[in-house]
N, CA, C and O atoms as a CHARMM CRD file, in Angstrom:
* protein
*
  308
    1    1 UNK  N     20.21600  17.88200 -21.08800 PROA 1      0.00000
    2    1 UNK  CA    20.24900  16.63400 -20.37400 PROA 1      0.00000
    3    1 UNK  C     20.83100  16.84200 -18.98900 PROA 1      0.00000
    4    1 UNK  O     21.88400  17.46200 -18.84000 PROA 1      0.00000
    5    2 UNK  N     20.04700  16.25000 -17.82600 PROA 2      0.00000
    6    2 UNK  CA    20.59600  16.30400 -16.70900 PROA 2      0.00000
    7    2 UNK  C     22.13300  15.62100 -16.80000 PROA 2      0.00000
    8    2 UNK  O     22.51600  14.71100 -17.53600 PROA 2      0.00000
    9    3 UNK  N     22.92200  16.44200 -15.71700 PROA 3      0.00000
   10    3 UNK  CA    24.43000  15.90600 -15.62200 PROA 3      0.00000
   11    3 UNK  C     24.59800  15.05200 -13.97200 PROA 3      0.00000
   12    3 UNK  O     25.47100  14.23200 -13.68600 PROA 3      0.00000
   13    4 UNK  N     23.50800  15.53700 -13.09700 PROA 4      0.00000
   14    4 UNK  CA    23.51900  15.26500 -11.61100 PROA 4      0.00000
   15    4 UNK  C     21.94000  14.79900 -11.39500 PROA 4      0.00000
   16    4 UNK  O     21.08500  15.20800 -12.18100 PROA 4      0.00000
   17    5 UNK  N     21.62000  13.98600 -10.37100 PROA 5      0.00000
   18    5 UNK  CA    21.05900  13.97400 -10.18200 PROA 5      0.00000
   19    5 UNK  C     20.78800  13.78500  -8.27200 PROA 5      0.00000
   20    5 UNK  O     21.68200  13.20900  -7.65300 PROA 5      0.00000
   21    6 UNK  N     19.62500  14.26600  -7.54200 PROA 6      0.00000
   22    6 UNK  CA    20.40000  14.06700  -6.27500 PROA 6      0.00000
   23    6 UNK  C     18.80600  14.35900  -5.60500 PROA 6      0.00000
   24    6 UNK  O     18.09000  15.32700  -5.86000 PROA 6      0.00000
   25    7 UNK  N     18.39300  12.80900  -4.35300 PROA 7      0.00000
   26    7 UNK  CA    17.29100  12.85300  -4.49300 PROA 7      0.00000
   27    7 UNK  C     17.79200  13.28500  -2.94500 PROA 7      0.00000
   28    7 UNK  O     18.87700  12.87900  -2.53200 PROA 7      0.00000
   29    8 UNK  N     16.92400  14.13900  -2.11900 PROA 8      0.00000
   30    8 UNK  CA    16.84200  14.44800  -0.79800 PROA 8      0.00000
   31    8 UNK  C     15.97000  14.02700   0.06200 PROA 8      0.00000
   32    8 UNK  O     15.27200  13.05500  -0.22400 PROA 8      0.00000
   33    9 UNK  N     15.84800  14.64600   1.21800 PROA 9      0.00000
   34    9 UNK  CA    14.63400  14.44700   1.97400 PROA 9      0.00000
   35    9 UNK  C     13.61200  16.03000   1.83500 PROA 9      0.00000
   36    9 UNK  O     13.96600  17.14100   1.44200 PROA 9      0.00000
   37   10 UNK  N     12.88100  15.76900   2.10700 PROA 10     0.00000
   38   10 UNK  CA    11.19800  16.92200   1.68700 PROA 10     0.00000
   39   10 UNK  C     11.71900  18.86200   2.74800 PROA 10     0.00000
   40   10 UNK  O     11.35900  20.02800   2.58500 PROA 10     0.00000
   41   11 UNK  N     12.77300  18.08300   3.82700 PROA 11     0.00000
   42   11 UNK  CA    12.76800  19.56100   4.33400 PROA 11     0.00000
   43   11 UNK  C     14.35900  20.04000   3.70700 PROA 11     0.00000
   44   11 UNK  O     15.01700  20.79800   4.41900 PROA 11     0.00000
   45   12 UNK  N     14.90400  19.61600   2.47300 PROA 12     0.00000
   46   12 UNK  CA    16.27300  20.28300   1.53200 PROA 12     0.00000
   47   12 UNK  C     14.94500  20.93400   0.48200 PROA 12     0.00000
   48   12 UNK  O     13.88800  20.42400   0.10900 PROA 12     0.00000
   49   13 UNK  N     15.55400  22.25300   0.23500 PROA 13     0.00000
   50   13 UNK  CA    15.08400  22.81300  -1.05600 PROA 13     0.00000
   51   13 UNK  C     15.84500  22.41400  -2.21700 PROA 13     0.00000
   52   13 UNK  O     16.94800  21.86700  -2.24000 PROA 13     0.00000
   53   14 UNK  N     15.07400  22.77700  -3.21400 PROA 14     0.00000
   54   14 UNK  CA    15.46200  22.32200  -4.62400 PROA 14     0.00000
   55   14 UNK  C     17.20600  23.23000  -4.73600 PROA 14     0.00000
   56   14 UNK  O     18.23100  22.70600  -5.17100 PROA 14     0.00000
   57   15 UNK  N     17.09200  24.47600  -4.27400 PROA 15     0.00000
   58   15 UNK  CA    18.37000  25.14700  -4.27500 PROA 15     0.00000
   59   15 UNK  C     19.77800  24.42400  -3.39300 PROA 15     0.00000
   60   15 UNK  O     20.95400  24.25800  -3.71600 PROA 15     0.00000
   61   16 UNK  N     18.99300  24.11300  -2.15300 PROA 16     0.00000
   62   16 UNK  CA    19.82200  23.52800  -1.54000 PROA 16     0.00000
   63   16 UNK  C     20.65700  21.94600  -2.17100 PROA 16     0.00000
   64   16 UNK  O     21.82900  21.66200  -2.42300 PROA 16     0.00000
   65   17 UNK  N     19.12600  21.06100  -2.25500 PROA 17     0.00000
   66   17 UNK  CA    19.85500  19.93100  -3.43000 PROA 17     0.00000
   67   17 UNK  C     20.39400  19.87000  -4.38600 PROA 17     0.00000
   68   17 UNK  O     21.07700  18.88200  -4.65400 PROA 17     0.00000
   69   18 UNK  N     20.25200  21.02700  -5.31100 PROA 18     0.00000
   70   18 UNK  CA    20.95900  21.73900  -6.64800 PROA 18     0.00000
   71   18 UNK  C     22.43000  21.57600  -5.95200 PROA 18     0.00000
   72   18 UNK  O     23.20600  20.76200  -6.45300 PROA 18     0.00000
   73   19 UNK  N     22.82200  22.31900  -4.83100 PROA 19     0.00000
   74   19 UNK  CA    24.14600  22.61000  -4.73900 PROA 19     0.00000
   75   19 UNK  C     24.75700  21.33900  -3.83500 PROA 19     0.00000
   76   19 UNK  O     25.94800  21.22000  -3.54700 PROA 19     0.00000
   77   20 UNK  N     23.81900  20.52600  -3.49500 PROA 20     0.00000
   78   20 UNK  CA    24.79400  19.54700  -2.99600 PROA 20     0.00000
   79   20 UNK  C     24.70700  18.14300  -3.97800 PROA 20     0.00000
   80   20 UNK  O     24.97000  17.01800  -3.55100 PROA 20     0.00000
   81   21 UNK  N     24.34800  18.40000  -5.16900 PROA 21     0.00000
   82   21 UNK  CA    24.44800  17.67800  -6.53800 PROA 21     0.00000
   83   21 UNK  C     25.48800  18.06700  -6.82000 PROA 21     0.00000
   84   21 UNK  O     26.32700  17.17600  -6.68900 PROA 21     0.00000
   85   22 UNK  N     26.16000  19.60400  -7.38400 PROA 22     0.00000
   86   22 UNK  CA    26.85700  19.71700  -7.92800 PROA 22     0.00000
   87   22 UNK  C     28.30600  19.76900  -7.08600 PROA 22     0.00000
   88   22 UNK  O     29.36300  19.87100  -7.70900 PROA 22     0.00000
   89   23 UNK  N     28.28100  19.70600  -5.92400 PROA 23     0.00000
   90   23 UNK  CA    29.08400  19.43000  -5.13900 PROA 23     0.00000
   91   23 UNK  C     29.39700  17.83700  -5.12400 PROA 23     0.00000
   92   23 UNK  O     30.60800  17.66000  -4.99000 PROA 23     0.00000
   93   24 UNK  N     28.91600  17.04200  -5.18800 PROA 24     0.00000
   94   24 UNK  CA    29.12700  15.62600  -4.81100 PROA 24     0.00000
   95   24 UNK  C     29.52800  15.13700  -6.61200 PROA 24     0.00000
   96   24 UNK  O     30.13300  14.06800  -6.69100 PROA 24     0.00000
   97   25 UNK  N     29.30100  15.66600  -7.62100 PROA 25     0.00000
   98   25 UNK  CA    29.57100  15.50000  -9.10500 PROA 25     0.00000
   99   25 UNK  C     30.24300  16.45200  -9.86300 PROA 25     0.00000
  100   25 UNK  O     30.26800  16.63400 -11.08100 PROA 25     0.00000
  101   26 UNK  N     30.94100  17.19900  -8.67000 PROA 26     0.00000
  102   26 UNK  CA    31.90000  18.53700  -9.01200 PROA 26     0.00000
  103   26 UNK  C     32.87300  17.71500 -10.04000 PROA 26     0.00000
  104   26 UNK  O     32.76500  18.26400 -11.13700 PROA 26     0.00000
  105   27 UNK  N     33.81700  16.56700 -10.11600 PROA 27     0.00000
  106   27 UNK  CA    34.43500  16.23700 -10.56500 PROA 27     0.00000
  107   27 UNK  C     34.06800  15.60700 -12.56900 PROA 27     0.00000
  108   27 UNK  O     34.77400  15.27200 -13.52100 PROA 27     0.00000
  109   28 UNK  N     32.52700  15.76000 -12.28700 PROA 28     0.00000
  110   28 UNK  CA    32.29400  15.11200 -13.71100 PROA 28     0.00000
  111   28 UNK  C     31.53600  16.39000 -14.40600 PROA 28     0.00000
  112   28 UNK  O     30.81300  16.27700 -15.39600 PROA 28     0.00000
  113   29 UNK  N     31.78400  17.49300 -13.80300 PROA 29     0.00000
  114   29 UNK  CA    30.91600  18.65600 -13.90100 PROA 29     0.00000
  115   29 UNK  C     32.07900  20.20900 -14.37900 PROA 29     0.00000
  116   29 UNK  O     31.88300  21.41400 -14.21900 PROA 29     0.00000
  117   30 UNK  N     33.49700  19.30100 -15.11200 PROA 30     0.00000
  118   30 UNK  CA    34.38800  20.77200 -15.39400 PROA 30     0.00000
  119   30 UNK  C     33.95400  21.22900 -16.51500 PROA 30     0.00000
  120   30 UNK  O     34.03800  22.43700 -16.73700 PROA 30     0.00000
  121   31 UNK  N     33.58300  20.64200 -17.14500 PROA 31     0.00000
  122   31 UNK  CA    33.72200  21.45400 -18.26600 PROA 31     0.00000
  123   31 UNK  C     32.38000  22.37900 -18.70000 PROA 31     0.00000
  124   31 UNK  O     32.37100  23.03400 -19.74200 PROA 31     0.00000
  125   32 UNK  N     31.11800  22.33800 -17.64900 PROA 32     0.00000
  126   32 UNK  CA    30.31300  22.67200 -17.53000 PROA 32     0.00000
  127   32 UNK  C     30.23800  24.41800 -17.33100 PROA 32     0.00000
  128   32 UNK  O     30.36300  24.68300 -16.13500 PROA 32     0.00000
  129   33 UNK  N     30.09700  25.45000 -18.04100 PROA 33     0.00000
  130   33 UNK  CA    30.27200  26.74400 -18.41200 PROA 33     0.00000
  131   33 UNK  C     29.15500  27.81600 -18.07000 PROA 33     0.00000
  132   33 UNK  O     29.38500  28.98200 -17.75000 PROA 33     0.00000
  133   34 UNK  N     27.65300  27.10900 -18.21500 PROA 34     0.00000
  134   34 UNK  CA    26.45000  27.58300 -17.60500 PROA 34     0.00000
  135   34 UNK  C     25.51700  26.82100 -17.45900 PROA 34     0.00000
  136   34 UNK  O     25.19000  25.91200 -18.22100 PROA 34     0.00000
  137   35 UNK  N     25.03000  27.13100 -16.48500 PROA 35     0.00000
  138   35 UNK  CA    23.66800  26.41900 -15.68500 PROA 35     0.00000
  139   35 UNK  C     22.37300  26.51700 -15.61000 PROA 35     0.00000
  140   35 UNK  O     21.81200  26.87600 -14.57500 PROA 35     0.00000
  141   36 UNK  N     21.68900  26.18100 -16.79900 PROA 36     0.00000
  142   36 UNK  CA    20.04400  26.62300 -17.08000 PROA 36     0.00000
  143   36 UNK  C     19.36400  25.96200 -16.38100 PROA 36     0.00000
  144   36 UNK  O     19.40700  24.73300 -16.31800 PROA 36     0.00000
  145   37 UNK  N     18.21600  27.11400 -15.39500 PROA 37     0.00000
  146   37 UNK  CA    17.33100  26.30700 -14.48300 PROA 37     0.00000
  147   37 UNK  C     16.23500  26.98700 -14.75900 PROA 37     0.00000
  148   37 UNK  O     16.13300  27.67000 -15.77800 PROA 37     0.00000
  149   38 UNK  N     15.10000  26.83900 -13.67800 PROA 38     0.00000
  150   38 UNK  CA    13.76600  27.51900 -13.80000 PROA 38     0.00000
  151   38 UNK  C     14.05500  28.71800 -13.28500 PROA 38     0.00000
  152   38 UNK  O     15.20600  29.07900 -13.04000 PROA 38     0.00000
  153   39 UNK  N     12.68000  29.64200 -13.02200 PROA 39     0.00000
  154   39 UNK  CA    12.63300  30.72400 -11.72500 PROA 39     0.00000
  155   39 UNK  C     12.87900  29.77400 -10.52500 PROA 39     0.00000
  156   39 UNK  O     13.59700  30.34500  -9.70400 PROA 39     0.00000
  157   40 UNK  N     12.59000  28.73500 -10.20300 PROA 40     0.00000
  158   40 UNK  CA    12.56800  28.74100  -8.79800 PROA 40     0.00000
  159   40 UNK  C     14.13700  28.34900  -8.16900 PROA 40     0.00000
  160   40 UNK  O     14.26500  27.85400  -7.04900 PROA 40     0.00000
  161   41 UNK  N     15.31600  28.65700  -9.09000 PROA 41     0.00000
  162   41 UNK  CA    16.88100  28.72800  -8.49200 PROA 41     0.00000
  163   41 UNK  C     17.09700  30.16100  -8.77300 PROA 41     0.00000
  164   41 UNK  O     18.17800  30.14700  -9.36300 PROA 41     0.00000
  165   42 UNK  N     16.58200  31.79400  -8.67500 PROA 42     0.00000
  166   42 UNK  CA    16.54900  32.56800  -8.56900 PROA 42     0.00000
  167   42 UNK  C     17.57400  33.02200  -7.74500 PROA 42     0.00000
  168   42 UNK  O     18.33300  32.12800  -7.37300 PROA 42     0.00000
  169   43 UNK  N     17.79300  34.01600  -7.39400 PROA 43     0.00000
  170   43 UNK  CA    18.66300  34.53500  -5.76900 PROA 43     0.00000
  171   43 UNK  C     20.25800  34.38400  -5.96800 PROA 43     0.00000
  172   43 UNK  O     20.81800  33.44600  -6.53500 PROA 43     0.00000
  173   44 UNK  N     20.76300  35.31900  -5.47900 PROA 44     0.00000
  174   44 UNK  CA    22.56100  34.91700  -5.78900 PROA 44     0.00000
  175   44 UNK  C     22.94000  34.08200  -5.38600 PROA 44     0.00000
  176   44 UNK  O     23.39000  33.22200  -6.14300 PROA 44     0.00000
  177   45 UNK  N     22.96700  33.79700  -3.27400 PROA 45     0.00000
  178   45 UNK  CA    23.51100  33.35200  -3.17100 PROA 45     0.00000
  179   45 UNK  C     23.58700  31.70700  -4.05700 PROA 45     0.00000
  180   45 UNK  O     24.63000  31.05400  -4.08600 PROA 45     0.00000
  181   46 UNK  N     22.24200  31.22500  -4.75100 PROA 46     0.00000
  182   46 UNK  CA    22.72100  29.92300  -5.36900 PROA 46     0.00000
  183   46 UNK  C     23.59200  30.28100  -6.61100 PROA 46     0.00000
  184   46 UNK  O     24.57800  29.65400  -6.99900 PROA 46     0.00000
  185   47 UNK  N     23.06300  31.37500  -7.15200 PROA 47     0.00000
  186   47 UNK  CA    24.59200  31.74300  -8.58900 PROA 47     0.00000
  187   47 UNK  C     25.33700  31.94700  -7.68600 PROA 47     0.00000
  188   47 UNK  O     26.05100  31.02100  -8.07100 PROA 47     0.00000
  189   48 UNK  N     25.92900  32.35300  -6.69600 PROA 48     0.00000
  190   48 UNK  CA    27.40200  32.40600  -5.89200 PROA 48     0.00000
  191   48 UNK  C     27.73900  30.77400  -5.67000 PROA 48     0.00000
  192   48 UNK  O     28.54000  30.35300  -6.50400 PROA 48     0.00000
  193   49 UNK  N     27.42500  30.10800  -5.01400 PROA 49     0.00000
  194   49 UNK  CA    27.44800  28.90000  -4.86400 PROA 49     0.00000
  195   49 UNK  C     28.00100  28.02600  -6.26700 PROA 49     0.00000
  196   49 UNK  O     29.04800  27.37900  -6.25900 PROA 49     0.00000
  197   50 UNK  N     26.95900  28.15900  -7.62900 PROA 50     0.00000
  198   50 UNK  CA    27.58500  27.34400  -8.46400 PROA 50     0.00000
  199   50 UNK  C     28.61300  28.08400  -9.17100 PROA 50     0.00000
  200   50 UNK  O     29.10200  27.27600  -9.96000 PROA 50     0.00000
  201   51 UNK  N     29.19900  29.21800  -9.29700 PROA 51     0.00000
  202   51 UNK  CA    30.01300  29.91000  -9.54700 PROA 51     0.00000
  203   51 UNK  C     31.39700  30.17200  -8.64100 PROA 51     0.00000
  204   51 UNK  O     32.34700  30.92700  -8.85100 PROA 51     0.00000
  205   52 UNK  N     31.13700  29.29400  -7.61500 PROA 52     0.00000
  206   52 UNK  CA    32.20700  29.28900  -6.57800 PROA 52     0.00000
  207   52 UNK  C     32.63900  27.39400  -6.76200 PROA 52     0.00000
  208   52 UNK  O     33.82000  27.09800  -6.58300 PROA 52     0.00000
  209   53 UNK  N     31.96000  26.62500  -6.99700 PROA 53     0.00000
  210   53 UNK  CA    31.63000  25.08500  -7.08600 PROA 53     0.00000
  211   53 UNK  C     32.24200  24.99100  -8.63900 PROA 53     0.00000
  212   53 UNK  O     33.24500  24.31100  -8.86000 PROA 53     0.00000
  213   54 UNK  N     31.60400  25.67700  -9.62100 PROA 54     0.00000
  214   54 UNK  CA    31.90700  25.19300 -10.88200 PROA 54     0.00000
  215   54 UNK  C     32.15400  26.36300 -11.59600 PROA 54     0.00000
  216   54 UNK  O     31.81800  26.19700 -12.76800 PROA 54     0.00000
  217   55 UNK  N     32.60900  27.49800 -11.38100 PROA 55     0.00000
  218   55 UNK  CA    32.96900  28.77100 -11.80600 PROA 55     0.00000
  219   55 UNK  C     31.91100  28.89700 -13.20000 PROA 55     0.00000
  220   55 UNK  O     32.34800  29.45500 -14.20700 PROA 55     0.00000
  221   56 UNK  N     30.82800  28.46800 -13.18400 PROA 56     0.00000
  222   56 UNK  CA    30.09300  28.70200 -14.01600 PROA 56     0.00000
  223   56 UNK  C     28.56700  29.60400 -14.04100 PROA 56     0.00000
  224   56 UNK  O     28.13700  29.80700 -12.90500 PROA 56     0.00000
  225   57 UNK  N     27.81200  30.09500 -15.02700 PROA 57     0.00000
  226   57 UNK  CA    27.09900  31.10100 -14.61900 PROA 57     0.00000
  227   57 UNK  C     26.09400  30.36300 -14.39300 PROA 57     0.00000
  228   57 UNK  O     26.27500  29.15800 -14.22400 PROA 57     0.00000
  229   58 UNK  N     24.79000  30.92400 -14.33700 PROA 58     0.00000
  230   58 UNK  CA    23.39700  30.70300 -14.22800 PROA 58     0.00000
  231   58 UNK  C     22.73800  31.71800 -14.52000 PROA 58     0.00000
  232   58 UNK  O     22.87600  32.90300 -14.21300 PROA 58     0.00000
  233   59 UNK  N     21.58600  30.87100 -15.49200 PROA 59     0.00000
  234   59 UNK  CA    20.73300  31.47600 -16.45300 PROA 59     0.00000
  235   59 UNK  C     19.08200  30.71800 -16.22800 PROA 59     0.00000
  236   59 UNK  O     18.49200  29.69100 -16.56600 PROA 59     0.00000
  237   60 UNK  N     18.82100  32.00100 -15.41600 PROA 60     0.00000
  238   60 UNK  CA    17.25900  31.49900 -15.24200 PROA 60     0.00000
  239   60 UNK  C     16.60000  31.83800 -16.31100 PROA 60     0.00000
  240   60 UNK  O     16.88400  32.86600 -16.92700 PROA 60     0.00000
  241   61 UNK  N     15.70500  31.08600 -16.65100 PROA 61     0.00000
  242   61 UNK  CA    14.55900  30.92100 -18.20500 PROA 61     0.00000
  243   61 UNK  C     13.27800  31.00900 -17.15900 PROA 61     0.00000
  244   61 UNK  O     13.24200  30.27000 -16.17500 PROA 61     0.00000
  245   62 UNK  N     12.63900  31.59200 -17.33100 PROA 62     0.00000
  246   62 UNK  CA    11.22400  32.64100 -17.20000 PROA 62     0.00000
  247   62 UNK  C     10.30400  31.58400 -18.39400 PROA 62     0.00000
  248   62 UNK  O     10.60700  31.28200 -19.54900 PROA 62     0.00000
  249   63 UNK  N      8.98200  31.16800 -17.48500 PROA 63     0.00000
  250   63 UNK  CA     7.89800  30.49500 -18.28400 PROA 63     0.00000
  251   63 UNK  C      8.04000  30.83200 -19.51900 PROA 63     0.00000
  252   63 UNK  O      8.34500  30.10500 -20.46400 PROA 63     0.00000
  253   64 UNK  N      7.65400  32.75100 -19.50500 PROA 64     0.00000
  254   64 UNK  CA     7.35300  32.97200 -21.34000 PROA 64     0.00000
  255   64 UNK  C      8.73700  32.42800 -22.08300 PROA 64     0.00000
  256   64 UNK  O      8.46700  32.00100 -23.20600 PROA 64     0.00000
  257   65 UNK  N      9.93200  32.34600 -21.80200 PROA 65     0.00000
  258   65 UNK  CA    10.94600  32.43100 -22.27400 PROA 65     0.00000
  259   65 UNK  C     11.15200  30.93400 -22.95500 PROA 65     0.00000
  260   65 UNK  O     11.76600  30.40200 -23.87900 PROA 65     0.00000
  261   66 UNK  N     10.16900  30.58600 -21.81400 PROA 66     0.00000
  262   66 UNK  CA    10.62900  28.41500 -22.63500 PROA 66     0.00000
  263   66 UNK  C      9.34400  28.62300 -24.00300 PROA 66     0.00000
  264   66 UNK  O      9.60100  28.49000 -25.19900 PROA 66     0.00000
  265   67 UNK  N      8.00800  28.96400 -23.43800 PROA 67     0.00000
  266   67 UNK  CA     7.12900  28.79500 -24.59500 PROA 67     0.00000
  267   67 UNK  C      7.65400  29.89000 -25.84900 PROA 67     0.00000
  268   67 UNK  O      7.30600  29.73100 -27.02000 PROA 67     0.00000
  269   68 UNK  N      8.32800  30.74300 -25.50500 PROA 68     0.00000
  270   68 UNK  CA     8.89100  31.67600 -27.10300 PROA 68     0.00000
  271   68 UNK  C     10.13000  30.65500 -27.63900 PROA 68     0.00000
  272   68 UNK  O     10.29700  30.47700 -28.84500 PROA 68     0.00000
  273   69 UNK  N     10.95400  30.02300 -26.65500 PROA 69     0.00000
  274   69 UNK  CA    11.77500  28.91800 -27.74500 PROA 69     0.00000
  275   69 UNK  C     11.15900  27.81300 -28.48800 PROA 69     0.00000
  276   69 UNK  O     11.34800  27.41500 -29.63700 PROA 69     0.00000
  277   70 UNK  N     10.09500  27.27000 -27.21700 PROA 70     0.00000
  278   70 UNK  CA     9.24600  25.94800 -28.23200 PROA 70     0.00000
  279   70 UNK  C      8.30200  26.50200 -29.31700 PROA 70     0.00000
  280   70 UNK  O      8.00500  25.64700 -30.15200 PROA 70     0.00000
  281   71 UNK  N      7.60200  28.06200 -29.57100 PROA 71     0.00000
  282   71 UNK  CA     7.06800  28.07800 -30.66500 PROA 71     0.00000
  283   71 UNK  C      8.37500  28.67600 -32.03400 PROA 71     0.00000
  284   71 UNK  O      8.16300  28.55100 -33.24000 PROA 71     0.00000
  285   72 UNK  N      9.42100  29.18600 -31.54300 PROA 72     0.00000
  286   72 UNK  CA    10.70800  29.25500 -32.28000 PROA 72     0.00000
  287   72 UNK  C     11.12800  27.99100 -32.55100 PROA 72     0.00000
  288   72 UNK  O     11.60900  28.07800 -33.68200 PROA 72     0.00000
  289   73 UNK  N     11.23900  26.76300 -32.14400 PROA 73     0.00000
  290   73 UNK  CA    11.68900  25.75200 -32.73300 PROA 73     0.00000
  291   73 UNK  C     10.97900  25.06100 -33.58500 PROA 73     0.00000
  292   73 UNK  O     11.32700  24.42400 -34.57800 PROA 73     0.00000
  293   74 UNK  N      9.46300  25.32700 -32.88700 PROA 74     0.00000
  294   74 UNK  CA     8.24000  24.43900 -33.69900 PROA 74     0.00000
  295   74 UNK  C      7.95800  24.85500 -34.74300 PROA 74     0.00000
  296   74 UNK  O      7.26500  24.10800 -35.43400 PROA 74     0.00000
  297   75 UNK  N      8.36900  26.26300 -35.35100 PROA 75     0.00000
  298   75 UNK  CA     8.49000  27.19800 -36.40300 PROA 75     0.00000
  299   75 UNK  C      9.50200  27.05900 -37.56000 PROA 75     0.00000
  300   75 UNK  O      9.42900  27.40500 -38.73900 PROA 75     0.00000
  301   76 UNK  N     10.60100  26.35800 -36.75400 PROA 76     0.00000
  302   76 UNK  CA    11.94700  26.10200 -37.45100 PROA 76     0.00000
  303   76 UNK  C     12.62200  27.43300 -37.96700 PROA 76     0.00000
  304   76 UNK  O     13.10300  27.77300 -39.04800 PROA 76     0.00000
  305   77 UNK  N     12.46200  28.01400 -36.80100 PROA 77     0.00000
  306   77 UNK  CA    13.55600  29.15300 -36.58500 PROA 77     0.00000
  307   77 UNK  C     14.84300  28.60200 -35.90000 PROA 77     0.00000
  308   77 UNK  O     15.78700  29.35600 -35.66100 PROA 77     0.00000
């Protein structure tokens, strides 16, 4: 479930709005430990950023990686 949400204008990237979400909801965002996104929050400096913001990691999930959990769940593994 989303914890932030944070709508921009068309020339902020999704990375960039990512971090000024979790900046502006830093306070409702401690206890938050890791940060699952797509490929497209890739690159350190945004894991530096939310790891400097919310000392927490980030864990990019790769297309195949979502369809091997949804046929693992749909399996009832």
């Amino acid at each position: 479930m989303p914890h932030a949400v944070a709508v921009t204008t068309a020339e902020v990237t999704d990375r960039n709005g990512a971090v000024q979400a979790i900046e502006r909801c830093k306070s409702n965002l401690e206890l938050v430990e890791s940060v699952l996104v797509d490929g497209g929050y890739t690159g350190q400096p945004f894991a530096d950023s939310v790891m400097e913001q919310l000392k927490a990691t980030v864990q990019v999930v790769k297309r195949n990686d979502c369809i091997r959990l949804s046929c693992c769940r749909n399996a009832g593994l």
